[in-house]
C-alpha positions as CSV (number, residue, x, y, z in Angstrom):
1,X,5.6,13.2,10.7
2,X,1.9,11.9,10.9
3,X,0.9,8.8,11.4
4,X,-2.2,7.9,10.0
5,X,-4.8,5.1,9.2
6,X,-6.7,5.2,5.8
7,X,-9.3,2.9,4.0
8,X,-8.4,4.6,0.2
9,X,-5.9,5.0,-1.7
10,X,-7.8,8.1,-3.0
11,X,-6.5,9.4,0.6
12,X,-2.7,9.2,-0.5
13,X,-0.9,11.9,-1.2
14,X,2.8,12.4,-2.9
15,X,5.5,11.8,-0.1
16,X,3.0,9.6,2.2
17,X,4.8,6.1,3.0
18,X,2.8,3.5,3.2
19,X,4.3,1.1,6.2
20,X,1.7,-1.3,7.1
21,X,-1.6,-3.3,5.6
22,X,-3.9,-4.8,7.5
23,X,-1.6,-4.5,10.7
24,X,1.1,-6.3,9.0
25,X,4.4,-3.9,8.8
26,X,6.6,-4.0,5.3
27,X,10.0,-4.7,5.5
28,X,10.8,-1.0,3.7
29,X,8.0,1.5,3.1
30,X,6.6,2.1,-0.3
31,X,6.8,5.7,-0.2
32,X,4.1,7.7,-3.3
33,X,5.6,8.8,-6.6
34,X,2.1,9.5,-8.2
35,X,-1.0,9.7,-6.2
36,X,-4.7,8.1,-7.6
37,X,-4.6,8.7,-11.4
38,X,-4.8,6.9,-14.6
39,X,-2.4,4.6,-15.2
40,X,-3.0,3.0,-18.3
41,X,-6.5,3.8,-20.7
42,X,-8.7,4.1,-18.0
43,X,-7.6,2.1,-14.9
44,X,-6.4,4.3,-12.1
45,X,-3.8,3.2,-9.4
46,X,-1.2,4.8,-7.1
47,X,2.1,4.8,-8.4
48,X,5.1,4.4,-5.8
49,X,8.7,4.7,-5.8
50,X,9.9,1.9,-6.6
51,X,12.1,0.1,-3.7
52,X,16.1,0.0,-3.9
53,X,16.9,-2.8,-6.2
54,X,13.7,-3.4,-7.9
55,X,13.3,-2.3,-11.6
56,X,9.8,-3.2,-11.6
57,X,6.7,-0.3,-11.4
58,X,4.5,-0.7,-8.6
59,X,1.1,0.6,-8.4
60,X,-1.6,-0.3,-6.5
61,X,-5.3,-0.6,-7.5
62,X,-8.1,0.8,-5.7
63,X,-10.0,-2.3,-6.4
64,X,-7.5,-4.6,-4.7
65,X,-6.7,-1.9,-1.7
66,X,-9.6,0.0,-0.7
67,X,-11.4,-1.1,2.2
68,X,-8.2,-2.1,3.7
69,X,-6.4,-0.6,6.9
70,X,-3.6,1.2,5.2
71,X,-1.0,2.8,7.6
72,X,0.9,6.0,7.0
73,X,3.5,8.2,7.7
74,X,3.1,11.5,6.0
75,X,5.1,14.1,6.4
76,X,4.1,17.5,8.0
């Protein structure tokens, strides 16, 4: 598996799990369902599986992410 550092979500791809922001680790990885595309009209986000337990969708926002140190694992 990879481990890599990106600055966009644009960089995502389906099957990358996202395990740290801004060199603070998640509790579980948010692993990508969907990557950059529209969500809804004509917002894009990254859509990820959501974690055991939650019922809620999570997407992130490439206004809210991008610029950020994202790290990943992505599998070879």
């Amino acid at each position: 598996m990879a481990h890599l550092h990106i600055r966009k979500l644009s960089d995502l791809k389906e099957g990358d799990a996202l395990i740290a922001v801004n060199g603070v680790k998640r509790a579980r990885p948010l692993v990508v369902q969907d990557p950059l595309g529209v969500i809804v009209g004509e917002v894009q986000g990254v859509r990820f599986v959501p974690p055991e337990g939650s019922e809620l969708e999570w997407v992130f926002y490439p206004n809210h992410m991008d610029g950020q140190d994202m790290e990943i694992e992505r599998p070879e």
